[in-house]
N, C-alpha and C positions, 0 to 999 in steps of 0.2 A: 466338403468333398463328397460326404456320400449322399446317395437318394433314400430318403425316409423309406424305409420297407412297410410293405400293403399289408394291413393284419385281415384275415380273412377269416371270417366264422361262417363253418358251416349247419347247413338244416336241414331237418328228417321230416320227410309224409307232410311236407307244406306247410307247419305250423309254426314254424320256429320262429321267424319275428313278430309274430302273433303272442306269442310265449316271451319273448325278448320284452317286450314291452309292457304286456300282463305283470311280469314278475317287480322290473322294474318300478311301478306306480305301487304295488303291494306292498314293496319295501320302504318305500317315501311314507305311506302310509298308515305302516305299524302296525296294519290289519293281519300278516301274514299268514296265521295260524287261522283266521277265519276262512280267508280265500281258500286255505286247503280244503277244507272241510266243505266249500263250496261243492256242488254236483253241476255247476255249468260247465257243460263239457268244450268252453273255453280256456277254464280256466287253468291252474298248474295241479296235475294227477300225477299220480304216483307214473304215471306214462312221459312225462316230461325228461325231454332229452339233451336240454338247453337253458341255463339257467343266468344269470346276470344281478349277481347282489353286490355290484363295484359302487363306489362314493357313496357307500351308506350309514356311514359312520356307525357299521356293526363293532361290538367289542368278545362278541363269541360268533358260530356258527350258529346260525337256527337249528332246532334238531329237526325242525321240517323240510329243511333239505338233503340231513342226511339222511333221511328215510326214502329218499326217492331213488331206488332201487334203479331204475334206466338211466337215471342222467347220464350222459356222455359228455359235455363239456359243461366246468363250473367256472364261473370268475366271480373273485374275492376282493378284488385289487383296490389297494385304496382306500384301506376299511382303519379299526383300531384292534382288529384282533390279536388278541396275545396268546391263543394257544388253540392247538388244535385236538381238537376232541379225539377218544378214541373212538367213536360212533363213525369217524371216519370211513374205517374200514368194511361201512354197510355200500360204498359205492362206488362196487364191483366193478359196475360197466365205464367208471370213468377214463376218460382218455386224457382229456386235457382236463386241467388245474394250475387256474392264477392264482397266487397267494402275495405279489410282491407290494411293497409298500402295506405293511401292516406292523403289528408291534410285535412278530414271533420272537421267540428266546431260542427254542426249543424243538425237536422236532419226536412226539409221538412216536412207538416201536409200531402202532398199527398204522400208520402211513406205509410199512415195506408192505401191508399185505394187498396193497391197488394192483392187481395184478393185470390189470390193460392200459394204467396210464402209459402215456407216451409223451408227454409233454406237461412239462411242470417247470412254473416261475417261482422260484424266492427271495427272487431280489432285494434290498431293502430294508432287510431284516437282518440285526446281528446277530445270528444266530451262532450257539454255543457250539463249538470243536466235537465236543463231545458226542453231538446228537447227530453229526450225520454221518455216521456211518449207514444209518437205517435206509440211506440214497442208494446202498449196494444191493441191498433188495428190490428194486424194480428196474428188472431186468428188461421192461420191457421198453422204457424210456427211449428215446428218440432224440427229446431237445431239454438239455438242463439248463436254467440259467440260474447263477448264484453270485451276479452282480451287487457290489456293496455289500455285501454278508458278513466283511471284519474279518476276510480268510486271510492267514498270515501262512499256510500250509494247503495243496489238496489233499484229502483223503487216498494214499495209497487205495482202500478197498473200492475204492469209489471207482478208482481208473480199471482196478484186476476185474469187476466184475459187471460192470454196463459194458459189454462187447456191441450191442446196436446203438449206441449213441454215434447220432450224425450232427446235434450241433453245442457245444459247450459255452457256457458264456459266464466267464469271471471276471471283468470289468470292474475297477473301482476298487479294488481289494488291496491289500498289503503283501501280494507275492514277490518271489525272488526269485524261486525255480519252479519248475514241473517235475514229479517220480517219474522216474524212468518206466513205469509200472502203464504211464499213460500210449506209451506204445502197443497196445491189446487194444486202444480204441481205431481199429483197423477200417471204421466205416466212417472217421471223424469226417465231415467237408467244411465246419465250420468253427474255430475257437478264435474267442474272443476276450483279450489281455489288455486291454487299454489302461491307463492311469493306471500300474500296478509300479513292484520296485526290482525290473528287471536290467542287470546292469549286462549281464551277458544272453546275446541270444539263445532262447532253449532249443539246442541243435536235433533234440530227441523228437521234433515237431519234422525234420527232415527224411525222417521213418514214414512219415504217416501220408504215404502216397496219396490216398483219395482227397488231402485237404485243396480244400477252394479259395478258401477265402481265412487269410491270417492278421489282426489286427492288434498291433502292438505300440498302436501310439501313444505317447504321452509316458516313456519310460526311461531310462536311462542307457540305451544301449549304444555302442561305438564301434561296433561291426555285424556287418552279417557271414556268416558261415558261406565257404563255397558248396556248402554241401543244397543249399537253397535249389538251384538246379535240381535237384534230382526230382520236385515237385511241379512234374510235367503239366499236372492240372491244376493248378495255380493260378487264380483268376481275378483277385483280388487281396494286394498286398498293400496292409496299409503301416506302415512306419515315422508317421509324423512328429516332430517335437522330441527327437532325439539325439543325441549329439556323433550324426554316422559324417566320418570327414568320405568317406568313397564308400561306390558299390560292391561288390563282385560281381567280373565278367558273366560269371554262370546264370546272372540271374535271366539271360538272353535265351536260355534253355526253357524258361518257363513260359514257352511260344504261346499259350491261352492267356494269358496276362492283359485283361482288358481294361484294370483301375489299377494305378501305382500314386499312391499317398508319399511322395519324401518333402511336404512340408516343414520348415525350421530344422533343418538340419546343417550341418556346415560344409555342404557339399560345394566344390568350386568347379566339377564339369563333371559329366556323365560317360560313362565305356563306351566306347566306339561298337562295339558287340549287341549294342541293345536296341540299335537299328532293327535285330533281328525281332522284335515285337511290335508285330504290324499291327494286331488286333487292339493295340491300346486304345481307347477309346476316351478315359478321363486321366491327366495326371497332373500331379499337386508338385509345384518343384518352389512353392511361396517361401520368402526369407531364406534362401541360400544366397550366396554371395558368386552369379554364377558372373557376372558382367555382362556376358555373350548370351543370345541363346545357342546352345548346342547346337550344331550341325545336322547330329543326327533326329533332332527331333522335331526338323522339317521334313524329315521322311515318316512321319507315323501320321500317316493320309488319313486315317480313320479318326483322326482324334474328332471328339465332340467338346469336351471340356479341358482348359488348359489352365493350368493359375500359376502367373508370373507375376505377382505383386509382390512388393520390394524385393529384386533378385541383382540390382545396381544396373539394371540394362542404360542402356542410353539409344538403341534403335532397334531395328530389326535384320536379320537376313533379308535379303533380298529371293532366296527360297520361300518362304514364310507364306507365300504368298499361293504356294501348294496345298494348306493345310485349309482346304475348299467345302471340308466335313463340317468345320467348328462351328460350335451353336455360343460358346461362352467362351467369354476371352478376358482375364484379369490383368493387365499391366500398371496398376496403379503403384503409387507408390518408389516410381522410378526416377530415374533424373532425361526424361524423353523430349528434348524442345520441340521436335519438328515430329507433328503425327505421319505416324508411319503408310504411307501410301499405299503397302503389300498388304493393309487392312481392308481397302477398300472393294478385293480382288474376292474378300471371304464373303461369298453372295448366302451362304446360310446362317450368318451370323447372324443372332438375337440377341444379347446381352454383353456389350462392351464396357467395361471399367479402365479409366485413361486417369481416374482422380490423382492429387498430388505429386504431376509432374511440372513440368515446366512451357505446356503447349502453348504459342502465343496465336496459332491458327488452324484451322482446318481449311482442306482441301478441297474444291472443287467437286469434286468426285464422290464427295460423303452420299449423293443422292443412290450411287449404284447397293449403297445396303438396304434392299428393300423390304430383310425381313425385321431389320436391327427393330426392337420394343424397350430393352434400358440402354440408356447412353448416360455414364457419369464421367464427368467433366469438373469437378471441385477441386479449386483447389491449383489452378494452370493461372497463365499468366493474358488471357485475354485484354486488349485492350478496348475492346468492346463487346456486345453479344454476337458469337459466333454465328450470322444467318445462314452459315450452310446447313444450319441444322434444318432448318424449315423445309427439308429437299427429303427426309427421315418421312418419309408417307404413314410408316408403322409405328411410329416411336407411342409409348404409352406412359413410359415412366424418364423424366429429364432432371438430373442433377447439378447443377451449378452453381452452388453455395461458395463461397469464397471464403472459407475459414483462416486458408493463407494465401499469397498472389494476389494480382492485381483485384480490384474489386470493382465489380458492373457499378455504373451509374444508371442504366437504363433497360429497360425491356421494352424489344420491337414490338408495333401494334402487326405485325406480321406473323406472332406469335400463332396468331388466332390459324395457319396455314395447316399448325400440326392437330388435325380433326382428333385423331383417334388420341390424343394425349389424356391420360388420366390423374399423372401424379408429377405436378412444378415443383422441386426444391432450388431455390433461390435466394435461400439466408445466407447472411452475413455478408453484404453487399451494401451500396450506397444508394441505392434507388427513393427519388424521393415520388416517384407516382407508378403509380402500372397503368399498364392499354386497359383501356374501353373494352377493346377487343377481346379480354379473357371472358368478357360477359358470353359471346359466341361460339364456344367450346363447350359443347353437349357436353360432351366424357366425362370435362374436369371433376377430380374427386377427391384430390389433396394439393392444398396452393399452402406452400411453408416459405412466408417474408418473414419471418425473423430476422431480428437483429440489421434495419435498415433503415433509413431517414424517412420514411412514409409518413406524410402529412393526413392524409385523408384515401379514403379507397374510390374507385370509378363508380358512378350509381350505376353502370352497367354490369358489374358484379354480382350484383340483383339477380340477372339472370342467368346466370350459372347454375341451373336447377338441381345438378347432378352434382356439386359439392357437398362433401362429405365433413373435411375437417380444412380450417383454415386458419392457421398459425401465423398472429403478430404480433408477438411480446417486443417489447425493446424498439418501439418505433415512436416515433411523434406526433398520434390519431389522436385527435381532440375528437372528431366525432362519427359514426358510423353511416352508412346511406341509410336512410328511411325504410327504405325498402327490403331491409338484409332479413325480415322475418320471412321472407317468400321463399328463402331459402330450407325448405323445409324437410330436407335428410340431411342440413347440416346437422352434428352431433357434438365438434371439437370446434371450440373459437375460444381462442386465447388471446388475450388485451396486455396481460402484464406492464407492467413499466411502459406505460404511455400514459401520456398527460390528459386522459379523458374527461368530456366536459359534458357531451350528451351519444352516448347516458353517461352518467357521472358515475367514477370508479365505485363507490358504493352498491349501485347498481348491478355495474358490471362484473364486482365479486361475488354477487349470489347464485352467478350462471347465466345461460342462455332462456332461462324461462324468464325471468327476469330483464332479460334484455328486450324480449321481443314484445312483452307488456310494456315496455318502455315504449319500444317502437311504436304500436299500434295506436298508444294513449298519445303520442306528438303527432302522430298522422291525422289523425281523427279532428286534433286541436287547429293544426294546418288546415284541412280542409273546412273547418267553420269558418275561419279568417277567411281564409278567400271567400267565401260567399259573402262575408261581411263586406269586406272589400268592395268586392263587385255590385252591392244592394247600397254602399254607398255613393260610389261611382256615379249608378245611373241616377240614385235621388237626387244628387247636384246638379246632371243632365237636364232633369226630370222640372227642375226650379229655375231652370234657365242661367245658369252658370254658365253656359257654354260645354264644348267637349273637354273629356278629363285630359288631354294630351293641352289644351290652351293655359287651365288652370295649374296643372305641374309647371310649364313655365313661367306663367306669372307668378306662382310661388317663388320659383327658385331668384325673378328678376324683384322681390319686396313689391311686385305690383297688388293691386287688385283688378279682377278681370274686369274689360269693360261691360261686361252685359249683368252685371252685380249693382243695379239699379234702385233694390232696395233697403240696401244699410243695415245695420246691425239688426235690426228688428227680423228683417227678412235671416239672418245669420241664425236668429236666434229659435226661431221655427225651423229652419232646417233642421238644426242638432237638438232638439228634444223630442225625447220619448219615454213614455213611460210602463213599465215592466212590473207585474204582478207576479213575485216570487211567493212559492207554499215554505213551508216550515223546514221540510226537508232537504231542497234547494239552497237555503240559506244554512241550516246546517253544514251542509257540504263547502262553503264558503265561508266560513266559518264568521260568521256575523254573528257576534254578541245579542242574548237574549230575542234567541227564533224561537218564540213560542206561539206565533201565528205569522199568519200570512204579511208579508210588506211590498210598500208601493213603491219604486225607488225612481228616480227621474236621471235617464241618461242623456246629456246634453254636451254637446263637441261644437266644430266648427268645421268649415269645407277646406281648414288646411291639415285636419290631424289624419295621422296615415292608421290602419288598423291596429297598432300595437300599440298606437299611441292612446288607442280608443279610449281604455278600459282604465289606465294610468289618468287620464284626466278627468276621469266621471266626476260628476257632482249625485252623489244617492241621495242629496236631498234628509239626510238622518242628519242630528245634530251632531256636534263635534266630538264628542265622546264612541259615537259608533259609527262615524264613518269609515269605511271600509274601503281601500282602491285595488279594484282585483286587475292586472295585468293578463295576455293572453295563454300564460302557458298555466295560471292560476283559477281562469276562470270554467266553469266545469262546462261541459257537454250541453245542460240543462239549462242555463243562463243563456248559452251563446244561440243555441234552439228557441228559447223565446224571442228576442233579440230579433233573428232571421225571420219566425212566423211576420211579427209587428213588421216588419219591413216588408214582406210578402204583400199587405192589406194597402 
């Protein structure tokens, strides 16, 4: 539901991501105390006002930062420190201070004397009951957060005496209630309660006129207070994963109301009162059991974000078709046969979820979404691939996996129509080939066939230059295209559970470096053969054989061609030749006792085909060291000599 919030750091007299970066590299590299002592007036002085010692695997503070008298903003985050120095207290000027995800216990008496912080993390850290009271001394504070910190209580002095705190964040904790004592936080616009163990709402949060934004999901609560209303500036409520069977009407009073969170809740319809919150913009109504949608909430025109996944719909209003704002739309998860046509009316739509319903078609009309970029579809009752999707001009990300419901047998070669597509999911289907056509799909950058009857892939796949990761475990690929090394920002290729033959699973378990040396070493083997091939070809030509298209057929008819005038003798000149291999050559071929140079005699007839070349050699060595090297055995260097000799 919610949108990732922006972390913003600011910087003094131009230097600060110069210093950001400086510090950082100093601390990777252990040098720190050098660097200070450094006089480039790049580098970190006691003038530094911006400091970044996060993922450093520090287990104290430097005391070289606490000496730097100006600092304004420190981060710590991420570290293994367990305690905090009292040298602390040298820095004065600090405003901001992260310390969360560290090993604190404990919190320091000279932490209360930071008399400018105004923002301080400690997230992460269990820290002991005992020590924070010393939070009641910085007065000046702004934003506290003490998410996960093991708090089974807040601090009465904490709430009597930060009067400018505007955001609080206890998150993750073991609470139950709030002191009443937190009413003095007069300037609150933000507290943050999520995953804690609140069975009654804390009504004393309905004092605290200036809140904005209240967040209680993931608690135990089974009503809200009508007192809710009275927080006219009320802008974000978020209540998910609660057991609330109804609203109160009042909460229609909190007209700025532009995100409402009531995921997993067991609500079965909504106040007719709360039409009056037009500004809504995002609301979560996922896992209620509402059957319908609400009436009145084809009337919140503003909506952008709507999530009705598993809520037992089975269609739509026919209003629905108002809500002309919306950029996302969730329906998955419902029992919806026939896709809703008042979809097709949401010309702003970008991201539609339909997965695991019961859709056997799509409408005509799918072409008028022409901003729609994800469309998921898994999981519906198609009886073949939906082609109105190919009408999607924008579509970037397509889902149609068949984990349940009918299962594709096929993918159209019209695939190729949706240009800007970036990401196929198409597992758990029955497809035993894909289009040619994905070769033609600049974009593509994630093709997921898992789990489908694929024999082999298109050698036009090759040219999919822009693939990224390509997912085929659990198929029936004995072998890969030749050419899949060209695919060179591929990074993911998974073979699992297929009967692979070249490259042979051995291969294919040690990665894609390994694959591609595969590749290149049978390409290379290929392209010898064929010239061998073709040097054979024309010497038959060349002897008066006739054309090789006469001699194929009199092979296959047990003839001999008629223009083969001179009998075995002449058979037997054709197919000899003889090849001067060095030490190392033979090495490589692994021919017993290469300790000089050998002469080996290669000798066939004008019926043996290229592969067959090398299996019938006569080398001419006595019977203890002959050797019959085959084409995928014989090395680059042999098959290179070979070619020169037939060149002459």
């Amino acid at each position: 539901m919610r949108n990732l919030s922006t972390f913003f750091t600011y910087f003094r007299f131009g230097i600060m991501e110069l210093l950001k970066l400086v510090t950082k590299e100093v601390m990777r590299s252990g040098h720190f105390p050098q660097l200070l002592q450094s006089n480039d007036s790049q580098c970190v002085t006691d003038r530094t006002f911006f400091m970044d010692g996060s993922n450093q695997g520090l287990k104290t503070i430097p005391s070289e930062i606490l000496s730097l008298k100006e600092l304004e903003e420190l981060h710590l985050e991420n570290n293994q420190i367990e305690e905090i120095p009292p040298d602390i207290q040298h820095l004065k000027n600090v405003k901001v201070l992260y310390l969360h995800k560290n090993n604190l216990q404990s919190l320091c008496p000279e932490l209360g004397s930071l008399s400018s912080l105004e923002l301080l993390d400690l997230s992460g850290n269990q820290l002991l009951y005992s020590s924070l009271p010393v939070l009641s001394c910085l007065r000046t504070l702004r934003e506290l957060r003490l998410y996960r910190t093991g708090l089974r209580e807040v601090p009465t002095v904490i709430c009597k005496s930060l009067h400018h705190l505007e955001l609080f964040g206890l998150s993750g904790n073991h609470l139950e209630s709030l002191p009443k004592e937190i009413v003095n936080q007069t300037k609150l616009r933000e507290i943050y309660l999520k995953q804690n163990q609140f069975s009654v709402f804390p009504c004393i949060l309905c004092d605290l006129y200036n809140l904005e934004v209240i967040d209680l999901d993931h608690n135990k609560l089974k009503a809200i207070p009508e007192e809710i209303g009275q927080l006219v500036k009320l802008q974000k409520f978020y209540v998910a994963s609660n057991h609330l069977p109804l609203l109160p009407e009042s909460l229609s009073q909190c007209r700025k109301l532009s995100v409402l969170d009531l995921t997993q809740n067991l609500l079965h319809s909504l106040p007719s009162t709360l039409e009056q919150l037009t500004e809504l913009t995002e609301v979560g109504l996922n896992g209620n059991r509402l059957e319908k949608v609400p009436r009145l909430l084809c009337r919140w025109t503003s909506l952008q974000l709507l999530y009705l996944r598993n809520t037992c719909l089975r269609g739509l209003r026919r209003s629905f078709k108002r809500l002309v704002n919306l950029r996302f739309l969730d329906l998955s998860q419902n029992h919806i046969d026939h896709f809703p046509v008042q979809i097709c009316a949401l010309k702003n739509l970008e991201i539609l979820a339909m997965d695991d319903n019961t859709v056997g078609q799509l409408p005509p009309t799918m072409g008028s979404l022409l901003k729609l970029k994800v469309l998921g579809l898994t999981g519906n009752d198609f009886s073949s691939f939906p082609e109105e999707i190919f009408s999607l001009v924008s579509l970037e990300k397509l889902y149609i996996g068949q984990d349940q419901g009918v299962k594709l047998s096929y993918l159209p070669e019209n695939i190729k129509k949706l240009k800007n597509l970036k990401e196929l999911y198409i597992e758990n289907n029955i497809l035993e080939q894909l289009p040619a056509s994905l070769g033609s799909m600049p974009n593509l950058e994630v093709l997921d066939c898992r789990h489908n009857l694929l024999k082999q892939l298109p050698d036009a796949i090759c040219q999919a230059r822009g693939l990224k990761k390509l997912l085929l475990e659990d198929n029936l690929i004995t072998r890969l295209p030749e050419d899949l090394d060209h695919l060179t920002r591929l990074k993911v290729l998974t073979l699992m559970n297929n009967p692979m033959e070249d490259p042979p699973m051995e291969v294919c378990a040690q990665g894609n470096d390994a694959i591609w040396k595969h590749l290149k070493e049978s390409r290379i083997r290929k392209i010898m053969a064929t010239k061998i091939q073709a040097w054979w070809r024309g010497t038959m030509v060349r002897k008066g054989f006739g054309c090789f298209e006469e001699l194929q057929k009199a092979r296959k008819k047990g003839k001999t061609s008629p223009k083969d005038k001179k009998g075995k003798k002449a058979a037997k000149e054709l197919g000899t030749i003889w090849v001067t291999l060095p030490p190392s050559t033979l090495t490589q071929c692994n021919v017993p006792d290469s300790t000089g140079y050998l002469r080996l005699r290669l000798t066939f007839n004008k019926w043996h085909s290229p592969c067959a070349l090398f299996q019938s050699t006569d080398w001419g060595l006595s019977r203890q060291t002959q050797v019959a090297l085959d084409a995928t055995a014989c090395t680059s260097t042999v098959l290179s000599a070979i070619i020169d000799l037939a060149g002459q």
